[in-house]
Phi, psi and omega in degrees: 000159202249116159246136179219164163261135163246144157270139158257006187196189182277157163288158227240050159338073188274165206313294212291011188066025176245184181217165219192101137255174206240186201210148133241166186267176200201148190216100178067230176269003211249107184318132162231011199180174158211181167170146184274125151225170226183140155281164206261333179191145181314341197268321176254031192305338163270041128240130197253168138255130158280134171235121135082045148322102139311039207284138165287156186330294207261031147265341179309167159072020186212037183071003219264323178298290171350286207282326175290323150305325194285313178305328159301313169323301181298347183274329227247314191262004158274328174270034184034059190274159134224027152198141174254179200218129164229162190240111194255117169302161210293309197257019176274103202280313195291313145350303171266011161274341175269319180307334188271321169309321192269008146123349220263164184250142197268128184240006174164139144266168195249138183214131161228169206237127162307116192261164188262224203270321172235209190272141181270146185296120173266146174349109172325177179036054162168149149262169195227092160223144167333155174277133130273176234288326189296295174317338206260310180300315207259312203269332186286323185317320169302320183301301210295310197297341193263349186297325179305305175316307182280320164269032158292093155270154175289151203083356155254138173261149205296344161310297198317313184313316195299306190318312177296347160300294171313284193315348206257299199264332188295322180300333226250317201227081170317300177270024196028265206264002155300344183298118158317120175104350235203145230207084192243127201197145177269151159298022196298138167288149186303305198272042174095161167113143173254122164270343177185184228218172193179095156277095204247162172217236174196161199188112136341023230277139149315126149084002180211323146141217161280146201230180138272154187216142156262095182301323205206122180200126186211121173284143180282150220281326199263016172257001188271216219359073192218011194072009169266009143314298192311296166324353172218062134297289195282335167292329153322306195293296174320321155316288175296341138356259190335307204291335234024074177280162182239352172221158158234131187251202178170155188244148189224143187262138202299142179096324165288070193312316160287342172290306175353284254255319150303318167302297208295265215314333212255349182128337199286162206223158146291145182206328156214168173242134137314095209220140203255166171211115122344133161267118148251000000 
């Protein structure tokens, strides 16, 4: 017997420059599954992503998942993809026993915190207030330049990366510090001086819906290890309060073992993983 994808629809050619179709999985003529796949961003157009991969029950245990990635690999790599990205729930064992079989490398997880009933206090020595329009001006510039950095890739130059970046942040923040959902706010020490920067938004999380999300948090270099990280966490929590939100996520990247390890202490849970594959 055969597993293949048949669309299940046209491919979807969107506004933001990605693209999107939906598939079923097929055994001979016979549905046994779906899955989505997509580019991952206008900024990123060589990453393809799966999305919500599907085997029904008495198909399971039988390779039918495998072969529907591998066959996803090949559409992906006709749509001049050159690595795909998948996202896994925290506790889907098997599900990540296929991402590792299938080669991929886990590059973070998405983690969110129950907040609580009230605004948690922050630390003596810092305040918490919007930026204003100068500050804003000055904090995108640093964002679009270190962003730039993760989308210098081989085979790219770091102009492209930059472009790509602007381009990137222009998609995420339209109206810049006006952008509806979005949250921008300084750290202060009482006798003045910024100890850190706080970019807050909203994110789709599986299983919580749209949240509030921490896009961006950054301690100023001559200020860290001193506990202000933790402090504009917390300025996080209080924010998404205010709004009234009831979770908060955030994504932390594999390897950061001190960001882990404060996210962990502050409450936050794993809820998916992530993980990139090369097409070669």
């Amino acid at each position: 017997m055969t597993t293949t994808l048949r669309p299940t629809a046209p491919l979807q050619q969107n506004s933001d420059g990605t693209r999107s179709r939906t598939y079923e999985v097929r055994v001979n003529s016979r549905r046994v599954g779906s899955l989505e796949l997509a580019t991952r961003s206008a900024a990123q157009p060589g990453v393809g992503v799966i999305r919500d991969l599907w085997i029904e029950e008495p198909d399971r245990r039988r390779g039918r998942g495998t072969v529907a990635a591998l066959a996803a690999e090949e559409v992906l790599r006709a749509w001049h993809c050159e690595s795909i990205a998948v996202s896994v729930p925290a506790g889907a064992e098997r599900a990540r026993r296929l991402v590792d079989a299938l080669g991929y490398r886990v590059t973070g997880r998405v983690m969110v915190k129950d907040l609580p009933a009230g605004p948690p206090e922050l630390p003596a020595g810092g305040r918490g207030r919007p930026m204003d329009g100068a500050e804003f001006d000055d904090w995108l510039e640093r964002a679009v330049g270190e962003y730039a950095h993760h989308l210098t890739t081989p085979g790219t130059t770091p102009e492209q990366g930059l472009a790509a970046s602007r381009a990137e942040h222009a998609r995420m923040l339209p109206a810049g510090r006006e952008t509806p959902g979005a949250d921008f706010l300084l750290l202060e020490a009482p006798g003045g001086g910024v100890l850190g920067t706080l970019w807050l938004g909203e994110l789709e999380v599986a299983g919580f819906g749209a949240i509030p999300y921490v896009w961006d948090v950054d301690v100023a270099a001559e200020h860290r290890r001193k506990g202000h990280g933790r402090a504009l966490m917390l300025l996080a929590e209080r924010t998404a309060l205010a709004a009234g939100a009831r979770n908060l996520g955030l994504h932390v990247v594999e390897g950061n073992t001190p960001a882990r390890r404060l996210y962990e202490s502050l409450g936050y849970r794993d809820t998916a993983v992530n993980a990139i594959k090369a097409l070669v």
